[in-house]
C-alpha positions in Angstrom: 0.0 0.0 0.0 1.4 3.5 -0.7 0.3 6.8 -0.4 1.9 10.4 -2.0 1.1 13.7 -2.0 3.2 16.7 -2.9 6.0 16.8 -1.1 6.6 13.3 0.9 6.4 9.8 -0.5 5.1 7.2 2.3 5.8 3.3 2.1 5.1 0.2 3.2 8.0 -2.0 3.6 8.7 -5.6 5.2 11.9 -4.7 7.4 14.1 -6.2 10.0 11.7 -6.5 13.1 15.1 -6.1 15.1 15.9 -2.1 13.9 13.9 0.1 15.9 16.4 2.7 16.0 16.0 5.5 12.8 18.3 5.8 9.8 19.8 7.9 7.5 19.4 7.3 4.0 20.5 8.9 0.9 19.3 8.9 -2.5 21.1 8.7 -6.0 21.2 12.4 -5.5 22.8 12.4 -2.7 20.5 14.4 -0.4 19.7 13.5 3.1 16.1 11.3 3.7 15.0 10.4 7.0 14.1 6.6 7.7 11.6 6.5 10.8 11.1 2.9 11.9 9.0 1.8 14.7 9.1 -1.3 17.0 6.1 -3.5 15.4 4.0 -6.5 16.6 5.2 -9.8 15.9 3.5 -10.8 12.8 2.6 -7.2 11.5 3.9 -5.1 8.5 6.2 -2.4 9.1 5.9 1.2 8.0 8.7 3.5 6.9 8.1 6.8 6.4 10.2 8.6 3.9 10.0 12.2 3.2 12.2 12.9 0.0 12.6 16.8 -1.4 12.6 16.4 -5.3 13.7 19.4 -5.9 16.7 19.6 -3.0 17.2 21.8 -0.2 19.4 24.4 0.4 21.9 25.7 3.5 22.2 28.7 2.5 20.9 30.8 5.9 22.0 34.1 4.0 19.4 33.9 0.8 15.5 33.6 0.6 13.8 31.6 -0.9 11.6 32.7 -3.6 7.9 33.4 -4.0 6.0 33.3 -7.3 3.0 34.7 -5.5 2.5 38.4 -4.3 3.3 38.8 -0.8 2.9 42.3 1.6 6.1 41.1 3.4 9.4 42.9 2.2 12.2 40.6 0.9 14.6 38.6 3.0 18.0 40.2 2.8 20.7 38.6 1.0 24.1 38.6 1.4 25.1 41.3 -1.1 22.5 43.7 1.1 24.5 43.0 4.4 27.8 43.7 3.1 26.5 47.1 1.4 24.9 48.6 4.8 28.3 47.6 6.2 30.2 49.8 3.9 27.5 52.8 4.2 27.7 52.6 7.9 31.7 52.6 7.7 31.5 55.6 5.4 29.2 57.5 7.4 31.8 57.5 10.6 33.0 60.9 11.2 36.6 62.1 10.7 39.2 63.0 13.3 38.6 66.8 11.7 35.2 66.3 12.0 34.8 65.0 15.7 37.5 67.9 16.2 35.0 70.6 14.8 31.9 69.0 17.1 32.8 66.8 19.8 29.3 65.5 20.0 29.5 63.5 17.5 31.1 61.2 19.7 28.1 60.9 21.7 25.2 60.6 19.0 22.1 60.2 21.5 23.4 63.5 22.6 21.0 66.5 21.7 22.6 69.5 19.6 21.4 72.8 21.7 20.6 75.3 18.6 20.7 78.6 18.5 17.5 80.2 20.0 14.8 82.0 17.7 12.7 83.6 19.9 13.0 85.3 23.2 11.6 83.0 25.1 13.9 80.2 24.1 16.5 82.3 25.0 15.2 82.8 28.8 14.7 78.9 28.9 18.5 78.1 27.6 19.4 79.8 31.2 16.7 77.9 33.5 18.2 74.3 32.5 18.2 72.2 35.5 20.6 69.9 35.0 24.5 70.3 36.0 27.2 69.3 33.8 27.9 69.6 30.0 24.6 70.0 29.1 24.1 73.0 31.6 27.2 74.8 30.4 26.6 74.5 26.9 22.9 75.6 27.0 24.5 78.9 28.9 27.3 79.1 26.2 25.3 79.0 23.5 22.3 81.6 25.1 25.1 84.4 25.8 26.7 83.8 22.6 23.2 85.0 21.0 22.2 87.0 23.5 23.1 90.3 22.7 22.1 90.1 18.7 18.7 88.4 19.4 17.6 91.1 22.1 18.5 94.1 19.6 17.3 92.2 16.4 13.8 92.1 18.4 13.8 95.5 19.2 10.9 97.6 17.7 9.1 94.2 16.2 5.7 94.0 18.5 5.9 93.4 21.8 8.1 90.0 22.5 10.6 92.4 24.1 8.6 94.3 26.6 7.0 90.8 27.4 10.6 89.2 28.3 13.0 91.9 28.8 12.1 91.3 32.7 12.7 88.1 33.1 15.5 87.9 30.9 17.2 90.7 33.1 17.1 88.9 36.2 18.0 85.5 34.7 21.4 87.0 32.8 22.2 89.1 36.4 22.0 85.6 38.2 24.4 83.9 36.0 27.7 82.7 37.6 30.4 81.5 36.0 31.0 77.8 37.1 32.0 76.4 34.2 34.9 78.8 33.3 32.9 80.0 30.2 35.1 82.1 27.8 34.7 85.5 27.7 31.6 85.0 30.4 31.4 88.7 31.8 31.6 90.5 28.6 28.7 88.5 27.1 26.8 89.2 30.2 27.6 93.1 29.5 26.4 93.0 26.0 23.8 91.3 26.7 22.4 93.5 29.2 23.8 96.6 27.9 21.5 95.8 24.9 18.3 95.3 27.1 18.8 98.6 28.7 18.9 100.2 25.4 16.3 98.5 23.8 14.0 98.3 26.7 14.9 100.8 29.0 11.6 101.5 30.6 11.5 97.8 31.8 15.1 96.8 32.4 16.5 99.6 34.5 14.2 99.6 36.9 14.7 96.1 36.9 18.4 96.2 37.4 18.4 99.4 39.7 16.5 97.3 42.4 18.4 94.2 41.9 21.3 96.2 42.8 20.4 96.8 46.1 19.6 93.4 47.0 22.3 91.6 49.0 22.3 88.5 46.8 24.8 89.8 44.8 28.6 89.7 44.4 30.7 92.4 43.7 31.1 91.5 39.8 27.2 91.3 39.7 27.0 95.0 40.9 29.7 95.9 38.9 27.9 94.3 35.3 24.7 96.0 36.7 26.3 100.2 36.8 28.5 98.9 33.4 25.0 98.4 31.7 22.9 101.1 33.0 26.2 103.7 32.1 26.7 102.3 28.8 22.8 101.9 28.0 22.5 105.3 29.0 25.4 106.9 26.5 24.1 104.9 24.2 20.5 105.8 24.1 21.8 109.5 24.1 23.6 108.9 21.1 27.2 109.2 22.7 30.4 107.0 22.0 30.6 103.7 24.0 34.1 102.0 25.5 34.6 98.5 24.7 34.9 97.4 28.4 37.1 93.9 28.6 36.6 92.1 31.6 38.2 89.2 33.3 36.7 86.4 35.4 37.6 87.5 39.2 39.1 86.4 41.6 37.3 84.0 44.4 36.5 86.3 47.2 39.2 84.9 49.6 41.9 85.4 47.6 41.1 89.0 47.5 42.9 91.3 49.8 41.4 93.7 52.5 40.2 97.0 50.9 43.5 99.2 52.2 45.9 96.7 51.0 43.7 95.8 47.7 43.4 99.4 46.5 47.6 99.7 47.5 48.6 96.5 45.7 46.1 96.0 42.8 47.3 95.6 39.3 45.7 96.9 35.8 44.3 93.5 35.1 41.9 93.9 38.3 40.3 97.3 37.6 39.5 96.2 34.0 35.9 96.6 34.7 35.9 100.2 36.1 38.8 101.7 34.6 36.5 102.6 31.2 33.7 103.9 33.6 36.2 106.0 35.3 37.9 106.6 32.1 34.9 108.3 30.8 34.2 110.1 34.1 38.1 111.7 34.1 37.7 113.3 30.4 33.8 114.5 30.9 35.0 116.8 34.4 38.4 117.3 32.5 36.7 119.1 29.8 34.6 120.8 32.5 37.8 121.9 34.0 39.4 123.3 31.1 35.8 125.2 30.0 35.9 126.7 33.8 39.4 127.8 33.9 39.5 129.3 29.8 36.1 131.6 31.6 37.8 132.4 34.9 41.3 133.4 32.5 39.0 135.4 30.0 37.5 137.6 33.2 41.2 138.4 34.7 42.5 141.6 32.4 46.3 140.5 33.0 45.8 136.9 31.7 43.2 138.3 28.7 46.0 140.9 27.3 48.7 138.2 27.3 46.8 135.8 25.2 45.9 138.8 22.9 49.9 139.4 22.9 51.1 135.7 22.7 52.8 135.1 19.4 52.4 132.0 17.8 54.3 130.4 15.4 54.3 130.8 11.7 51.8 128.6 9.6 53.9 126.2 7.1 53.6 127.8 3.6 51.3 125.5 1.2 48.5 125.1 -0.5 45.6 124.2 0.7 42.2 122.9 -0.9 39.4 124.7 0.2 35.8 122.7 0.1 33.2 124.4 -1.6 30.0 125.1 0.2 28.0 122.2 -1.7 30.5 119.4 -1.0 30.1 120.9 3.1 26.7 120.5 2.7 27.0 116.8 1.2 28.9 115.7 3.9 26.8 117.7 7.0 24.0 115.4 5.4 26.1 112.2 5.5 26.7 112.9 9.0 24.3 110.0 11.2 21.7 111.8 13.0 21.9 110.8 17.0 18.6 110.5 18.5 18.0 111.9 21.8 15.9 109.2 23.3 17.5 109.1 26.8 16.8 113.1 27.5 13.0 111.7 27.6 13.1 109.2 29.8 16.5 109.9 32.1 14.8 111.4 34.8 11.7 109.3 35.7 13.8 105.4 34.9 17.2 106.4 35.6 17.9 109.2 38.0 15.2 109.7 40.6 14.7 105.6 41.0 18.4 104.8 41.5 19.0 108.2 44.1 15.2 107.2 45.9 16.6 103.9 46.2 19.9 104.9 47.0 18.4 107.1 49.9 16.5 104.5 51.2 19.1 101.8 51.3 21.5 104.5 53.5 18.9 105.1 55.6 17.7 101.7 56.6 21.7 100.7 56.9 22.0 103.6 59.3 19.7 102.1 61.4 20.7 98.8 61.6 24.1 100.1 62.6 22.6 101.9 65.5 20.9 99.3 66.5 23.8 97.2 66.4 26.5 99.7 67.8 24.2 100.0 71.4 25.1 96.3 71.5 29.0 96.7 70.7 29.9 96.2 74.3 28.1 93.1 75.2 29.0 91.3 72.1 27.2 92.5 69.2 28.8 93.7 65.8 29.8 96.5 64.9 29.4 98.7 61.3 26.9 95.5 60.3 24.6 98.3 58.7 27.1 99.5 56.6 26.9 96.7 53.6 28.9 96.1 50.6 27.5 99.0 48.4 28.3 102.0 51.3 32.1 100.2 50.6 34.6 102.1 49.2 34.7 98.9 46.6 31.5 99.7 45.3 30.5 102.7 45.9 32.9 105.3 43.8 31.8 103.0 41.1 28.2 103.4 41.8 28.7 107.6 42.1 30.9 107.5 38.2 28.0 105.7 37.3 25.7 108.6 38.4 27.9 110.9 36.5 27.9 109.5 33.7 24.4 108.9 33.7 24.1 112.7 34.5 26.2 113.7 31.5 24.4 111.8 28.8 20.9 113.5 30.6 22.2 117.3 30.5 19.4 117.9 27.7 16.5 116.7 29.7 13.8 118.6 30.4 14.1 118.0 33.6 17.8 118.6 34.0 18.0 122.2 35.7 14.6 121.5 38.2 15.1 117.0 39.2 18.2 115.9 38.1 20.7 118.8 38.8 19.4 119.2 42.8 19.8 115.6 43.1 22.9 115.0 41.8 24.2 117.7 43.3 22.6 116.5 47.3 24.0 112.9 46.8 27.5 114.5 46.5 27.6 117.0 48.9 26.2 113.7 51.3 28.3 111.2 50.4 31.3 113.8 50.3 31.2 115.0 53.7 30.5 111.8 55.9 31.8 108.4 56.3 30.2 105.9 55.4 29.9 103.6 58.4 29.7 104.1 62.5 32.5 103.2 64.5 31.9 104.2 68.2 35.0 103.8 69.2 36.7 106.2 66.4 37.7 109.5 67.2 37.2 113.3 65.6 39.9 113.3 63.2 39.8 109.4 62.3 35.5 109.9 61.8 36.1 113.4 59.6 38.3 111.3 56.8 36.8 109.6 54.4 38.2 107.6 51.6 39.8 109.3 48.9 38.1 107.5 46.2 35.1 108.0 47.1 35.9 111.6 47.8 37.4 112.2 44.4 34.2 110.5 42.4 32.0 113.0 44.1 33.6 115.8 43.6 33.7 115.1 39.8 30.0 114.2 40.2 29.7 118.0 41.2 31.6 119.2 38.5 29.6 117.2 35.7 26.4 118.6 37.6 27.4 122.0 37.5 28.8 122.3 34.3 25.3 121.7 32.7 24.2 124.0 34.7 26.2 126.7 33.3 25.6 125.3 29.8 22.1 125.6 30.2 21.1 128.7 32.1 24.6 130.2 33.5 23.5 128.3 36.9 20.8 130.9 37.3 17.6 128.3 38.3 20.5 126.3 40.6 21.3 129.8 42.7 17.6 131.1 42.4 15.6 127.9 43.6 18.2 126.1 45.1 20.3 128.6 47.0 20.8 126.7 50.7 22.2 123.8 48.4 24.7 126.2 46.4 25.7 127.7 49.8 26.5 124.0 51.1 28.0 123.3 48.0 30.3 126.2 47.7 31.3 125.4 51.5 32.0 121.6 50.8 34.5 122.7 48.0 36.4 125.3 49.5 37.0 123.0 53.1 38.1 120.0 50.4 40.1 122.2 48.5 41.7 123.3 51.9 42.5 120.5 53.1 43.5 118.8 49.9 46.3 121.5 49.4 47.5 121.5 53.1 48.5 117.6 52.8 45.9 115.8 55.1 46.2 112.2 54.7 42.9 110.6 53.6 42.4 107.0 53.3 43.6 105.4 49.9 45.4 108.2 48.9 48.3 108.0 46.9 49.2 107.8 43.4 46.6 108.1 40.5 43.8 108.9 43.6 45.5 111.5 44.7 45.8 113.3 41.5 42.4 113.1 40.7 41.5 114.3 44.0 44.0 117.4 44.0 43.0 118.6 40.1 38.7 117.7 41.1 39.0 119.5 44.4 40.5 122.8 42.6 38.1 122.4 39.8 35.1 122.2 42.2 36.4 125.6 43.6 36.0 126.9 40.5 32.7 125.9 39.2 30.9 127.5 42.0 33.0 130.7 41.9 31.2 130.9 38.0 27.7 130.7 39.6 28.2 132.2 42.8 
């Protein structure tokens, strides 16, 4: 008996009753068949199963096997496809140069931080939680844009009015803990640009951050760098490229006396350009002052008239004819005057109100403190880090430049004039700080810094004065301040020029404090 069907071939056979275990056969093709036998009855047929392939199998694991029908399933890869997406994935393996150029190519699952778009990717790149790489790269990459984002969104709707808070107080908090290159400049920029683009947001923003006591001393300096150079700027004025250095951990920093004696040029790189611009704008007061007082003394008018100069070199020169002047009076860019507007209700009266109140309530935590001196308490705890003289003659050439770039203000000769002028004459004739146990002559000096920076504070303030109105409104409506002013000059000047000692003094300070102290003397004599 025998049955087929497509693929096997079953038969029945009379084998040895004694071979239960299976074989191995092989046909005349020489493929492998598989013999099943099984144990039978005495006296009963045997049957062998034999499944043959007629068309032979093959070993290949690496090739499918072909369909005639249609089938949904993609082909089985052969061998030729394996060695191909070997090579492509060789070829796509970047370079030295390349992992040179972007380091994260090393790390593929590592996300790429882009460039931010809008405003408020730019606030989120600085609230990243996580510490690390990806931390100091988000912060990298948001000051690196920083500064041309906020000023390319300037003046298109309102994204910059909606952020510029948020963004100010985010870019003040920054710290430096990852050794970012050039981390304090970008800071600058970056908030130089908000105060010029959005200044009726981000100064008051910054001038009462500044009197928080959260804040390091390069935090406060970065804040008076921005509002001074935001304010020039807005008042069309020439701005110093400031370069700044990461500073120093604060106890590798020397007391105040022995800093200010020992420091180097590489430690006053973020107020030297502040003071720079302070020195030139009560200079040029100077030298106005003196030519007027020289023009009004006969003796010293008929010599000038007398002086012979020397002779003019013999050429020729081209003269420029009156269209070509024209031409070039109409090249010249037009400066807007936007800070004259806005200097003395966001800039001025908040940061001396706030100033004012700050003294005041660190006054009376000082006397509260100095009754307990004796029984263990502290003493000068009142007196913070602004009222030091680290801070503060940076905080008072701030004022004057703010003061300079404002001298065409409305509200110059009646707000910002008296008020400049009262926070000098204050700050100029006390110390700031109690000490119980000091005594006359050690409580009347102060420090010759922060003497020097208000004395040119007065200068700046008085010389638009005279501009303006000859200092008429300043002796008319404010002549108890004059008289206290006038006063406060001629004791300086006094003392300055019969050698007392103040504290600081000595080299570059002192200079500034002998020529400011004679150029106070006379500014008043013009008004008074």
């Amino acid at each position: 008996m025998e049955d087929k069907d497509a693929d096997s071939v079953f038969e029945w056979t009379q084998d040895d009753v004694n071979d239960p275990q299976g074989e191995v056969q092989k046909d005349g093709q020489g493929l492998a068949s598989s013999k099943l036998t099984e144990t039978p009855k005495v006296g009963e047929k045997t049957r062998k199963v034999v499944i043959m392939d007629k068309e032979g199998d093959s070993d290949d694991s690496l090739e499918g096997y072909e369909s005639d029908s249609i089938s949904s399933r993609s082909p089985s890869p052969t061998l030729d496809d394996s060695i191909s997406r070997k090579r492509v994935e060789r070829s796509n393996e970047p370079t030295i140069e390349e992992i040179n150029a972007d380091p994260t190519l090393l790390n593929p699952s590592k996300k790429k931080i882009h460039k931010p778009v809008y405003l408020l990717d730019l606030g989120k790149l600085f609230k990243v939680p996580n510490e690390g790489d990806v931390q100091a790269e988000s912060i990298q990459v948001g000051l690196d844009s920083a500064a041309a984002l906020i000023r390319k969104k300037a003046g298109w709707g309102t994204e910059l009015e909606e952020n510029a808070v948020d963004l100010t107080c985010n870019i003040i908090g920054l710290q430096n803990n990852y050794d970012l290159e050039a981390f304090d400049q970008l800071v600058l920029e970056a908030l130089t640009a908000l105060v010029a683009c959005c200044p009726k947001k981000v100064a008051p923003c910054i001038i009462e951050n500044f009197f928080m006591p959260s804040y390091s001393v390069t935090h406060r300096y970065a804040m008076l760098n921005a509002l001074a150079l935001g304010a020039r700027e807005l008042a069309g004025l020439p701005t110093p490229q400031i370069a700044l250095r990461s500073s120093a951990f604060p106890s590798r920093i020397l007391p105040i006396s022995a800093h200010n004696k020992y420091i180097t040029a590489e430690d006053e790189q973020q107020i030297a350009p502040i003071r720079g611009l302070v020195e030139g704008i009560s200079s040029q007061a100077i030298d106005k002052a003196q030519k007027r007082v020289e023009d009004k003394v006969p003796e010293i008018a008929r010599e000038k008239q007398l002086t012979v100069f020397g002779r003019r070199k013999a050429g020729i020169t081209e003269l420029q004819s009156l269209s070509d002047s024209k031409a070039g009076a109409s090249r010249q860019p037009t400066r807007t005057l936007t800070f004259n507007v806005i200097a003395a209700e966001y800039f001025i009266i908040p940061i001396t109100s706030r100033f004012w109140s700050y003294l005041r309530e660190s006054i009376s935590r000082e006397e509260a403190s100095s009754r307990f001196s004796q029984n263990g308490g502290f003493k000068a705890t009142g007196a913070g880090m602004i009222l030091s003289p680290l801070i503060l003659p940076h905080f008072i050439h701030t004022m004057s430049v703010m003061t300079h770039a404002s001298r065409h203000s409305p509200a110059y000769l009646s707000i910002i004039a008296p008020a400049v002028l009262e926070l000098a004459v204050t700050l100029g004739t006390r110390k700031m700080g109690m000490d119980p146990s000091a005594t006359a002559e050690q409580e009347s000096k102060r420090s010759a810094s922060v003497l020097s920076a208000c004395l040119e504070l007065a200068i700046v303030g008085l010389d638009a004065s005279i501009d303006l109105d000859e200092g008429k409104t300043l002796a008319l409506e404010h002549g108890l301040l004059m008289s206290g002013v006038s006063s406060w000059a001629q004791g300086t000047y006094k003392l300055v020029d019969s050698g007392l000692r103040f504290d600081g003094v000595g080299g570059e300070v002192e200079r500034r404090l002998s020529k400011a102290s004679a150029g106070l003397v006379l500014k008043v004599e013009e008004i008074i």
